[in-house]
N, C-alpha and C positions, 0 to 999 in steps of 0.2 A: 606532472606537468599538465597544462589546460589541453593539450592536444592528446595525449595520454587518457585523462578522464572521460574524454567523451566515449572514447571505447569501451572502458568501463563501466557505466553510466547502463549503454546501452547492451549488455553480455546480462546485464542485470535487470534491467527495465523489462527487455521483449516477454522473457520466458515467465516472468511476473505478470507481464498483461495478459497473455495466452493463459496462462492461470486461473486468475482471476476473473476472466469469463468475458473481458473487452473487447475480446472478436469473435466468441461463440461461444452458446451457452456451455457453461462445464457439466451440464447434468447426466453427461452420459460417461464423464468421466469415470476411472475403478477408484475406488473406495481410499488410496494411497494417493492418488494425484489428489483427491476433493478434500482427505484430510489438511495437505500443504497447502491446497489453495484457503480454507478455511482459515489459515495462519496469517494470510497475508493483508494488510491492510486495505489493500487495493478494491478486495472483494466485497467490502460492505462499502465502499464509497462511491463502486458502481454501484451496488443493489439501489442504494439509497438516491443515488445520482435518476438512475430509470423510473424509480418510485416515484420521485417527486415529478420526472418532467411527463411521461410517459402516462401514470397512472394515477398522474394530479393530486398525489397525497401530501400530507405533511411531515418536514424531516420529525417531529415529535411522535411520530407512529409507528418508529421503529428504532425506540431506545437501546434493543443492545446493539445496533449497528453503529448510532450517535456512541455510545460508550465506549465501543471495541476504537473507534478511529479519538477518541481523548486519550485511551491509555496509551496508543501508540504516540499520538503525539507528544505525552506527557513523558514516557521512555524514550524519543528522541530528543526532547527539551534537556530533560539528566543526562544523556550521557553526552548532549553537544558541551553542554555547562561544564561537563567534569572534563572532556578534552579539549576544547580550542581555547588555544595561545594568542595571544596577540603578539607576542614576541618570537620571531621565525626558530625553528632549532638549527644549532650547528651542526655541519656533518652529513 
């Protein structure tokens, strides 16, 4: 349900942004939290997000961050394509 999801949503977002470094740097993180954060897409959209505003570069100056955030979105493009219906399921 839409009231449902939100809770969802958010069980999954926080501890993804705590992660990926949106409220403090991870660098002091151990070695097991820095590998998951490294996973996560979040963490090169910040990098690249502070880069550009903060350190006035350009998004081209750090292609495997631009890379890392295509493949995700290219694996979430496939696997939305190969699941959503437009026809509700029954049951």
């Amino acid at each position: 349900s839409a009231e449902g999801s939100s809770a969802v949503v958010n069980a999954i977002y926080l501890p993804v942004s705590f992660l990926s470094g949106a409220f403090f740097s991870p660098h002091s993180f151990p070695a097991v939290l820095k590998a998951i954060a490294n996973a996560l897409p979040l963490v090169y959209v910040i990098r690249l997000v502070r880069d550009i505003a903060i350190h006035n570069q350009q998004i081209w100056n750090r292609p495997g961050d631009v890379a890392v955030m295509a493949a995700w979105g290219l694996a979430g493009a496939i696997f939305a394509a190969r699941r959503f219906r437009w026809e509700p399921q029954e049951g």
